[in-house]
N, C-alpha and C positions, 0 to 999 in steps of 0.2 A: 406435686403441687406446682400450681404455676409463679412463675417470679414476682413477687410483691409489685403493684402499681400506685401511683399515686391518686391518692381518692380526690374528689374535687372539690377545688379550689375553696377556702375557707373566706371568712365574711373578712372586709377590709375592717368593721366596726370592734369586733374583737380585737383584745391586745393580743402580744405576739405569745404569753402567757398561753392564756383562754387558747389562742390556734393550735398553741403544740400539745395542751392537753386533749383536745378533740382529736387532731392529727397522730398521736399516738395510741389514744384506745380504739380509733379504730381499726389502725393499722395493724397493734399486736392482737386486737379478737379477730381479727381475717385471717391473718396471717401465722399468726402466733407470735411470742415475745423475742427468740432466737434469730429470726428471721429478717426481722427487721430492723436496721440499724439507726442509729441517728441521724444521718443521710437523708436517709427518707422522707425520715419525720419529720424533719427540717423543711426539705424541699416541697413536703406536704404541706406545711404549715407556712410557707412562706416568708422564713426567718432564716436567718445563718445559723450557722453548727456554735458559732459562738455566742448567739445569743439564747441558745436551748441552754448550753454549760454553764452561764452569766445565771438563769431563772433554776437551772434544778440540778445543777454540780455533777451530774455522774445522769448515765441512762438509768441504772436502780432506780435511782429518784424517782426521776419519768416514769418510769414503771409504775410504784408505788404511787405516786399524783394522779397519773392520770385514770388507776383506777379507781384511788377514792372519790375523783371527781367523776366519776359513772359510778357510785355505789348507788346512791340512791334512789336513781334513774334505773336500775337493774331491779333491786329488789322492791323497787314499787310496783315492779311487774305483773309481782303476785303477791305480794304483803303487804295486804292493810295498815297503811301509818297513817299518823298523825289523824287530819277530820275523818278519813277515810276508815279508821278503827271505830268502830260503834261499839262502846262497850256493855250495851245492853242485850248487844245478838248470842243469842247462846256459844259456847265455846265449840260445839260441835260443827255447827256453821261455821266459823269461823275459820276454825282449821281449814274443813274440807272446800274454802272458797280460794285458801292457799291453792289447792291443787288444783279448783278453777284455773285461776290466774296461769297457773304453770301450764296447762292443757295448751291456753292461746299461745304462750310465749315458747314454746317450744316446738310450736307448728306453725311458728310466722316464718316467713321468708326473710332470709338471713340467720339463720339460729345458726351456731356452732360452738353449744355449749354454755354453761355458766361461766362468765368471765373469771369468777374467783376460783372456781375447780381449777379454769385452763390453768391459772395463774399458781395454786399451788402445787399442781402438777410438773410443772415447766421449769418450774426453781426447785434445786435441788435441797440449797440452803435455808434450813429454817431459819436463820436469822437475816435472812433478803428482808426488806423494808417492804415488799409489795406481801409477801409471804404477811407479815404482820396484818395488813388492810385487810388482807383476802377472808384470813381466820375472823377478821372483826365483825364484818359482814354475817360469816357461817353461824356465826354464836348469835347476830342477833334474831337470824330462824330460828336459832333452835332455843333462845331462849321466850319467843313468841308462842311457841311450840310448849315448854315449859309451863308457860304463866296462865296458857288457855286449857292444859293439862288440870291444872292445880283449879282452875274455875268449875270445868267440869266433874270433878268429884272423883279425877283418879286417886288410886292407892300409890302410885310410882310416878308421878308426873316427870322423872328425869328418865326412867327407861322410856316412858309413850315416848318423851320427846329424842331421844336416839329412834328410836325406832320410826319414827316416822322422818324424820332426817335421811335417814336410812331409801327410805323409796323414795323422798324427793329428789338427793342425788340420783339413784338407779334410773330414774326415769331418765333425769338427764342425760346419762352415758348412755344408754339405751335408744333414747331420741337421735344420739349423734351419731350413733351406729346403723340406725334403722331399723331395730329387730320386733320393735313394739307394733302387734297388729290390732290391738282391741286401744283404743284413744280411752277405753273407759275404764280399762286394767285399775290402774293405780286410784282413782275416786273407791272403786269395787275394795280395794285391797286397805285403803284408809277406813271405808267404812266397816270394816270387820274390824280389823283392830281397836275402833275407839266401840263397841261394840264390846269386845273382848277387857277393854277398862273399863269398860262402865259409863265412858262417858256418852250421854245420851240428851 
């Protein structure tokens, strides 16, 4: 992998706040979270090292911050929230517009990965502060996952909802390796399964 570089230049209108959280998620999703030191981020962000330590006490912190301020932004990618949930469309839609979303977002240029995988991959400690955020995010697919289970008329709405968790990861790691040749694999594989609950 080549040496981490500094991305470009951040807005003067942003606090120095707002830059080091831009400047650190995009640094540790390029790079990874190891890799990159507060140095960087810093120098990315256009702030001194003591005023990253002044707004978030430790790089953990940073970690943790800067990915809950990309959660959002990440899992709107392919999860219907907020106006964007219609809660009158069948659940089986619903689900499977999930794996839409994921289809674009994991064949866009620049993909490497789900930030909150990388991120609980990379921290060994479950009690990392960013380790926390990462899990927040996971639970609420899989509790969307859950809730559209239980709409649809399954018998087990918490195993549908592992189990399709299950191939949304997969895809991911699978995307970031390369080994997926049919783009339409995992819609194929969601629609037997909710087929196989019942949800229809």
């Amino acid at each position: 992998m080549s040496s981490p570089t500094v991305p470009a230049s951040r807005t003067s209108r942003a606090s120095p706040r707002q830059r080091l959280l831009a400047a650190a998620g995009e640094l540790f999703y390029r790079y990874g979270i190891g890799a990159v030191g507060v140095d960087l981020v810093s120098q990315a962000a256009g702030v001194s090292k003591r005023t990253l330590y002044q707004q978030f006490g430790s790089k953990d912190e940073l970690v943790a911050a800067s990915l809950d301020q990309a959660g959002e932004a990440i899992i709107g990618m392919y999860l219907p929230v907020g106006d964007s949930l219609d809660a009158n469309r069948p659940a089986r839609q619903q689900i499977l517009a999930v794996f839409d979303g994921q289809r674009e977002w994991t064949s866009a240029a620049g993909f490497r990965g789900c930030p909150f995988i990388n991120t609980a991959t990379e921290l060994p400690d479950p009690r990392h502060p960013a380790r926390a955020v990462a899990l927040s995010y996971k639970l609420r697919l899989r509790d969307f996952f859950t809730t559209q289970a239980e709409r649809g008329g399954c018998a087990d709405p918490q195993l549908l909802a592992d189990q399709l968790l299950i191939i949304f990861d997969g895809v991911i790691v699978q995307s970031v390796a390369g080994t997926i040749r049919r783009p339409d694999a995992a819609g194929n594989a969601v629609a037997a399964l909710l087929d196989a609950a019942g949800v229809h």
